[in-house]
C-alpha positions in Angstrom: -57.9 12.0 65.6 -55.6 10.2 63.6 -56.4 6.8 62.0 -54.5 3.8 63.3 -51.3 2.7 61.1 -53.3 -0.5 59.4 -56.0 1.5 58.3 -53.8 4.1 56.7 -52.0 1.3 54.7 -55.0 -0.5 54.2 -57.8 2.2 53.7 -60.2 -0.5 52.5 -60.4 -1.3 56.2 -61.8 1.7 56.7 -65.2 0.7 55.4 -66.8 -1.0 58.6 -69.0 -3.2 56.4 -66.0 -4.9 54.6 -63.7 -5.1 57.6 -66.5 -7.3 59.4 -66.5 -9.4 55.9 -63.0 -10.0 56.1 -62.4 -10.7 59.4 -65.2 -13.3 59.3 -63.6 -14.7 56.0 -60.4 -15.1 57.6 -61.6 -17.2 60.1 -64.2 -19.3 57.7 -61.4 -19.8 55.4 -58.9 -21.4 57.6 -61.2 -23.8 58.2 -61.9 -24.5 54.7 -57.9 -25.0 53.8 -57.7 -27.1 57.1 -60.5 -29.2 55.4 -59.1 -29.2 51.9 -55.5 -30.4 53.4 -57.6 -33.0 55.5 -59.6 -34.6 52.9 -56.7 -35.2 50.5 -54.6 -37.0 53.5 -58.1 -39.6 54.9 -58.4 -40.4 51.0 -54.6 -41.4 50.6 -55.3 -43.3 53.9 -58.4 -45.5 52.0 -56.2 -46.8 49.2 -53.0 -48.7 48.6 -49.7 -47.7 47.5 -50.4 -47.9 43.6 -54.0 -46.4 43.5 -53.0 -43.4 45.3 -52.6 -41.1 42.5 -55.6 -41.5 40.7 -57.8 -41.8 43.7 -56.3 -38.3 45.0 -57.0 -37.2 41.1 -60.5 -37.9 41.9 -60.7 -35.3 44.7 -60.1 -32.8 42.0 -62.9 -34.0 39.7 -65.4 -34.7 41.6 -65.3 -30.7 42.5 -64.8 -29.0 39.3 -67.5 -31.0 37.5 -70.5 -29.2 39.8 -68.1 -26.0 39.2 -68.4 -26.1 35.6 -72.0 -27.6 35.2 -73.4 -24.5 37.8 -70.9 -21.9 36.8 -73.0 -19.7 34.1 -76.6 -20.3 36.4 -74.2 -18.9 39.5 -73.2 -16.1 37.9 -76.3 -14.9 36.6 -77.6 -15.6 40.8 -75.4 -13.1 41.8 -76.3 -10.9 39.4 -80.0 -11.2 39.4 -80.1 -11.8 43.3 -79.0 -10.5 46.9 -75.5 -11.4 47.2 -75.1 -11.4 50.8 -78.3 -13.4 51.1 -76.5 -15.9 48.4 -73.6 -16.0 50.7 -75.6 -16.7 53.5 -77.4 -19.6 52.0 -74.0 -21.1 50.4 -71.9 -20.9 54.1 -74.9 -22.8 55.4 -74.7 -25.5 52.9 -70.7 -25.3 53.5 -70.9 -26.0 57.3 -73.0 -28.9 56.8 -71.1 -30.7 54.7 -68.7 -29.6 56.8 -70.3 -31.6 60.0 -71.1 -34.9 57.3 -67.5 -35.1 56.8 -67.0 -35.4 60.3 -69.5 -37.8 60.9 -68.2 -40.3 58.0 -64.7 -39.5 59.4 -65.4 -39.8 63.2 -67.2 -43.7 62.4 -64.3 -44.8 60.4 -66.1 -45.3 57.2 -63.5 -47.0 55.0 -65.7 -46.8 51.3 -64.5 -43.8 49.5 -67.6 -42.4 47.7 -68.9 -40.6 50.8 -66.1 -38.9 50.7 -66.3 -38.1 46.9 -69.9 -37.4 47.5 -69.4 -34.6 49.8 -66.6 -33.1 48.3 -68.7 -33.1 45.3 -71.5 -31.0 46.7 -68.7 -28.8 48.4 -68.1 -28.1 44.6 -71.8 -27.2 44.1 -71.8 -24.8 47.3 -68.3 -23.3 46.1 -70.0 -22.4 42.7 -73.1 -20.8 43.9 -70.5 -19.2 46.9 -67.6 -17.7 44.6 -69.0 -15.5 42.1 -71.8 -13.5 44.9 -68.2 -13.4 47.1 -66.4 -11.4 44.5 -68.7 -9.6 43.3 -70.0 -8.5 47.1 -66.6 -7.2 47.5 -66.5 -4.1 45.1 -69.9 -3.2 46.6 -68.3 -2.8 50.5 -65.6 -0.3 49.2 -65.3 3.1 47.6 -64.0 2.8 43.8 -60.8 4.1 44.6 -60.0 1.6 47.5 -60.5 -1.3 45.3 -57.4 -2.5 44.5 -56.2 -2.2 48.1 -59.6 -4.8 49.1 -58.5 -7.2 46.7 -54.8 -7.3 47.8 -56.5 -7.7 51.3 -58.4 -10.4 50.1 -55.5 -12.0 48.7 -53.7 -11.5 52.3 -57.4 -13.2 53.8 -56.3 -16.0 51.2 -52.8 -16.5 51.8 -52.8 -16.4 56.1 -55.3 -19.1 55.5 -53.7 -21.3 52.9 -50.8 -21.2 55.5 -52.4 -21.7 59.4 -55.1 -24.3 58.0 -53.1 -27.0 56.4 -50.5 -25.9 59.5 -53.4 -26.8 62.0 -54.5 -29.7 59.9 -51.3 -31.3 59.8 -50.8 -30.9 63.6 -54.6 -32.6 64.0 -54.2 -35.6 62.0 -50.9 -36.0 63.5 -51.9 -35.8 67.1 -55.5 -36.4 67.4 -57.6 -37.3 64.3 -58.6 -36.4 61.1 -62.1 -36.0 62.1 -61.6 -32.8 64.0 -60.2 -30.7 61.0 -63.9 -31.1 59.8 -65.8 -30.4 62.6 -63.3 -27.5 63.4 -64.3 -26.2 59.8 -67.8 -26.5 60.7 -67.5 -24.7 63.5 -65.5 -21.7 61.2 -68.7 -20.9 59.2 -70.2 -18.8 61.9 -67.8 -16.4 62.0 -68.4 -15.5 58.1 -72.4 -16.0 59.0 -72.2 -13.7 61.8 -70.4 -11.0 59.3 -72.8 -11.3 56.9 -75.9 -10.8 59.3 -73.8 -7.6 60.2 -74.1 -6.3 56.8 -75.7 -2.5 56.8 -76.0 0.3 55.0 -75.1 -0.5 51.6 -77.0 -2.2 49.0 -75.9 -5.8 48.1 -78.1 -6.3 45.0 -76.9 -5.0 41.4 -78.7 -2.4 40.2 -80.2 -3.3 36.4 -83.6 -2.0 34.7 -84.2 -5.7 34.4 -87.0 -7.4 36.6 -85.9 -10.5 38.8 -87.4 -13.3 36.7 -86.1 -11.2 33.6 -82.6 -12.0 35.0 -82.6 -15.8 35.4 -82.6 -16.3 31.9 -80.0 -17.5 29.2 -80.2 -14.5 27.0 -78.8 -13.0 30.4 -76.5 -15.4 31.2 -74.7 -15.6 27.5 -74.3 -11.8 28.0 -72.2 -12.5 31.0 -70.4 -14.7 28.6 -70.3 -12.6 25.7 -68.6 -10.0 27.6 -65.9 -12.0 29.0 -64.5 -13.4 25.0 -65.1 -10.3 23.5 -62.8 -8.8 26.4 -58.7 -9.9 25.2 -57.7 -8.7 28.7 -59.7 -10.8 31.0 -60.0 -13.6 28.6 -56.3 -13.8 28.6 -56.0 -13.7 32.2 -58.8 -16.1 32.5 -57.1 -18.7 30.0 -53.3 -18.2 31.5 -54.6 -18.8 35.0 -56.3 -22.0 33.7 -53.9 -23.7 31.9 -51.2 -22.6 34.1 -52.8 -24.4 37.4 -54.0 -27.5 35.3 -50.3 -28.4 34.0 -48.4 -27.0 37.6 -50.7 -28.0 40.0 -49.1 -30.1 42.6 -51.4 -30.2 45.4 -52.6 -33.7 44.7 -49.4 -35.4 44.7 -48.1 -33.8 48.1 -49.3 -36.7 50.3 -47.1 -39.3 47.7 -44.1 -36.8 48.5 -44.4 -36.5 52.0 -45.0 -40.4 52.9 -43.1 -41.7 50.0 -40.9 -39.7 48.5 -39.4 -37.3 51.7 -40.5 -39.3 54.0 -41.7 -36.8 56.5 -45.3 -37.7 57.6 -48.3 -36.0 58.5 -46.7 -32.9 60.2 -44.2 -32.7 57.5 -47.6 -32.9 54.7 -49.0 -30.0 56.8 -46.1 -28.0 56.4 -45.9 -28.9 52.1 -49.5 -28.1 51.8 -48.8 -24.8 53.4 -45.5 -23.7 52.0 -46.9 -22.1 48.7 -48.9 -20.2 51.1 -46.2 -18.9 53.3 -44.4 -17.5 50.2 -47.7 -15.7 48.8 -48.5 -14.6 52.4 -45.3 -12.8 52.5 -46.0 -11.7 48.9 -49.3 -10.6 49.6 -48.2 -7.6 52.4 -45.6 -6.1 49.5 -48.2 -6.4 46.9 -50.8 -4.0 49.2 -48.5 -1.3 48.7 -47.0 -2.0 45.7 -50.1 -2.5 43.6 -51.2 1.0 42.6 -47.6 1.7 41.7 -47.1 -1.0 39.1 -47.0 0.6 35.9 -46.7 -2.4 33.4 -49.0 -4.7 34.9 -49.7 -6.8 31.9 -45.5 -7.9 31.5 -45.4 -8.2 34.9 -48.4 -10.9 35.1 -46.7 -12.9 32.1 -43.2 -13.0 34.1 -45.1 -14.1 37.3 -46.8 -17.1 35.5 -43.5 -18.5 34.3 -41.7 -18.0 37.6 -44.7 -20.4 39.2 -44.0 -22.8 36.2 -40.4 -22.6 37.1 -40.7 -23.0 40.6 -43.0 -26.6 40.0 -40.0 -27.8 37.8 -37.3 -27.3 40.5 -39.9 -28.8 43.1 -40.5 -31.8 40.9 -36.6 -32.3 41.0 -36.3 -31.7 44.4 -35.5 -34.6 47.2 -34.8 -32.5 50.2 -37.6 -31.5 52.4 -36.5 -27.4 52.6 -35.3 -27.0 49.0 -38.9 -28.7 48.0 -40.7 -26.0 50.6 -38.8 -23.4 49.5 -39.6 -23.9 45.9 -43.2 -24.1 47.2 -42.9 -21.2 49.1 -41.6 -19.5 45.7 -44.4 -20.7 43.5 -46.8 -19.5 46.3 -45.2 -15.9 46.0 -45.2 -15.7 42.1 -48.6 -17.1 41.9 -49.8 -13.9 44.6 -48.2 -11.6 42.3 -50.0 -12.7 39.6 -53.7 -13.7 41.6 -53.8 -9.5 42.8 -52.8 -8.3 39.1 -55.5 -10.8 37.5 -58.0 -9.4 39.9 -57.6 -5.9 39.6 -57.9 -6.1 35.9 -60.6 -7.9 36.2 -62.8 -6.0 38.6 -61.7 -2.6 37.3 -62.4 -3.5 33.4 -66.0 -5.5 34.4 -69.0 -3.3 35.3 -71.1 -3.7 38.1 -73.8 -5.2 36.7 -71.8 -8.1 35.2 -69.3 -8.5 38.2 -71.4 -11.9 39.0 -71.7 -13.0 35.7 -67.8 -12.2 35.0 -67.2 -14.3 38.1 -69.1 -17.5 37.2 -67.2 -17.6 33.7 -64.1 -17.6 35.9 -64.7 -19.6 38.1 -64.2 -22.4 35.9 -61.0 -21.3 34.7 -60.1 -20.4 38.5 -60.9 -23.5 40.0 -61.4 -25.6 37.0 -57.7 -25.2 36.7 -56.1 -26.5 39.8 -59.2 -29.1 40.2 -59.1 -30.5 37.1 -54.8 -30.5 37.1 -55.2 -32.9 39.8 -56.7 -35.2 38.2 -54.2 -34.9 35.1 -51.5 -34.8 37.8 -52.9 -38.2 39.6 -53.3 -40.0 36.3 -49.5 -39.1 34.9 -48.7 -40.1 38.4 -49.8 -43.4 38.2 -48.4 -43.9 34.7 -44.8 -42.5 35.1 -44.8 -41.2 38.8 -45.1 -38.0 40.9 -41.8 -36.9 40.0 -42.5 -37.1 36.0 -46.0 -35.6 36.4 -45.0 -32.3 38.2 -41.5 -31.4 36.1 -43.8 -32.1 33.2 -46.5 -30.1 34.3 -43.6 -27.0 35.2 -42.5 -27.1 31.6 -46.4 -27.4 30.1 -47.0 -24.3 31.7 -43.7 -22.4 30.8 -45.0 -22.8 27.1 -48.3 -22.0 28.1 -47.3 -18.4 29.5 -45.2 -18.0 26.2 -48.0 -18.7 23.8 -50.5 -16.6 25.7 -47.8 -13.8 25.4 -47.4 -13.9 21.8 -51.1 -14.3 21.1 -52.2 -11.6 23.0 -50.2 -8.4 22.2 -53.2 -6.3 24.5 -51.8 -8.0 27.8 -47.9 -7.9 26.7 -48.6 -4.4 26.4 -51.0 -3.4 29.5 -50.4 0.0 31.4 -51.6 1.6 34.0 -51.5 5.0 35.0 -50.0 5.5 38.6 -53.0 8.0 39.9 -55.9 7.9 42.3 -59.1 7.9 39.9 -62.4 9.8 40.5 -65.0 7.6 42.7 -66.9 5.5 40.4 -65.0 7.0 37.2 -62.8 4.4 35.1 -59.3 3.9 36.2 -57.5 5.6 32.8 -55.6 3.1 30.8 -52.7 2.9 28.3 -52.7 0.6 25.8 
């Protein structure tokens, strides 16, 4: 019998064990953008006109620091332990905090270090959840189907990054901010569910190492080793940083919807979700397109300074649709570059250092955009939201150009357009 269309275009679908992971994830992580769109709006609510950038900059701290602080000790977790058991344990931890959100929304709590609190250990269950996540993935599929599960994943990302600040928006607006979290509560079950679904495959990395020979530092600087002695992925690691810490406009979008566009909490949804609606759009191209992209390292570099372009002209912008188009834009480039960072990653990374490869970039993944938001909030407040994100656009146009001359390894990164061997290494021309 023939298989259906979607599972021809996306074989990784075909492995029962990953669709029920993904589906799950879909669901979870609407709930978790709805959240992250929610939290940003109740702070901006708690504080007057002038404080509003740096308290919003604080959202952005107050996650990355448990990011960074847990980021080498996760890693070597997902190494050392069962990842879907880690998963299970971190979307636990995630729906609770979930629930407490609610609560401290629901009583109209006006102090703001509840809020900072929880979103704080949101950061802590994020850094334990990440790196078992992405390195569960490769584990689901076959070798050879790996690219097409992370462009999947990126799709997963990107239908979520656009329907939960959508749905947000529309709950703040009409009922109250309170039910975004306990909505997100409710979303963890799904991802729960899949987990518990789980068979057949084994979800623990095989090493000759015992269990208390892993949680060690001697095994965690490996992790870290690998990553700096590696020009390809540290390169990707440092131009996704530094690009999302200068062009990260996330922060600021509550100062442009009420103040500068004027276009309230429906119109906030719809800027919080624009970047995704671009990338979502990307995302369905770049599952096809993926394998047959020769000169993926050029192609990464000119993706990173259309997203730095695309924050300049937004930062410029004082019309609702030409800002959420240039959203929409940055959204798309950024996909581009998000599935070509991945691959390269996960491809060039064995196995047995997938989790330890993923803590290290977790910090540059989210240390990035966490930590811009801050910078963002505090250039904000000195020479407003305008000045902070058409600076931010150029910092990371000269960002993308340094990287570029720097490493001549990425400038010059091939691949060969052919289906590799099952567990063999994907052939490469440098």
């Amino acid at each position: 019998m023939p298989l259906p269309p979607s599972f021809v275009s996306f074989p990784a679908l075909r492995s029962r064990n990953f669709r029920l992971l993904w589906i799950g994830l879909l669901l979870s992580m609407i709930g978790s953008f709805m959240q992250n769109a929610a939290l940003l709006w109740h702070v901006s609510l708690l504080v007057p006109p002038d404080k509003k950038g740096i308290a919003l900059g604080m959202v952005g701290l107050v996650r990355v620091v448990p990011i960074v602080a847990f980021s080498l000790l996760s890693g070597v977790i997902a190494d050392a332990w069962d990842r879907r058991r880690v998963m299970l344990v971190t979307q636990s931890f995630a729906a609770l905090i979930a629930v407490m959100l609610a609560i401290v929304a629901f009583r109209g709590v006006e102090a703001l270090w509840p809020i900072y609190l929880l979103a704080a250990l949101g950061g802590c269950t994020a850094a334990f959840d990440l790196p078992a996540r992405q390195a569960l993935t490769p584990m689901l599929v076959p070798r050879e189907h790996l690219p097409n599960a992370i462009s999947l994943n990126t799709i997963l990302f990107q239908i979520a990054a656009v329907g939960g600040p959508a749905l947000g928006g529309i709950l703040i607006g009409a009922a109250h901010v309170g039910w975004a979290y306990a909505l997100n509560a409710l979303s963890y079950l799904f991802v729960i569910a899949a987990l518990l679904g789980i068979r057949g495959v084994e979800t623990r990395a095989r090493t000759s190492l015992g269990e208390n020979e892993r949680i060690t530092l001697r095994f965690a600087t490996e992790g870290l080793g690998f990553v700096f002695r590696s020009p390809l992925i540290r390169s990707t690691m440092l131009l996704d940083f530094f690009a999302t810490f200068f062009s990260s406009a996330t922060a600021l979008l509550p100062i442009y919807a009420q103040d500068i566009l004027h276009v309230g909490a429906r119109g906030y949804g719809a800027l919080y979700a624009a970047p995704a609606v671009g990338a979502l759009l990307t995302s369905g191209v770049m599952v096809v397109l993926i394998e047959r992209i020769v000169r993926r390292g050029p192609t990464l570099l000119w993706a990173v300074a259309a997203y730095g372009l695309a924050t300049v002209v937004f930062g410029l912008s004082r019309s609702f649709w030409i800002a959420f188009l240039c959203l929409a834009f940055s959204g798309a480039a950024d996909t581009v570059s998000m599935v070509i960072r991945n691959v390269v990653r996960q491809l060039e990374t064995p196995n047995e250092l997938r989790g330890r490869m993923s803590g290290v970039n977790m910090v540059f993944f989210m240390g990035g955009p966490q930590l811009g938001e801050l910078e963002a909030g505090l250039v904000a407040n000195w020479k407003g939201a305008p000045f902070s994100v058409v600076s931010g656009g150029i910092a990371c146009l000269l960002v993308v150009a340094w990287i570029a001359a720097e490493t001549p390894a990425l400038r010059k990164y091939r691949t060969v357009v052919e289906s590799p061997r099952p567990f063999a290494p994907v052939p490469q021309r440098r």
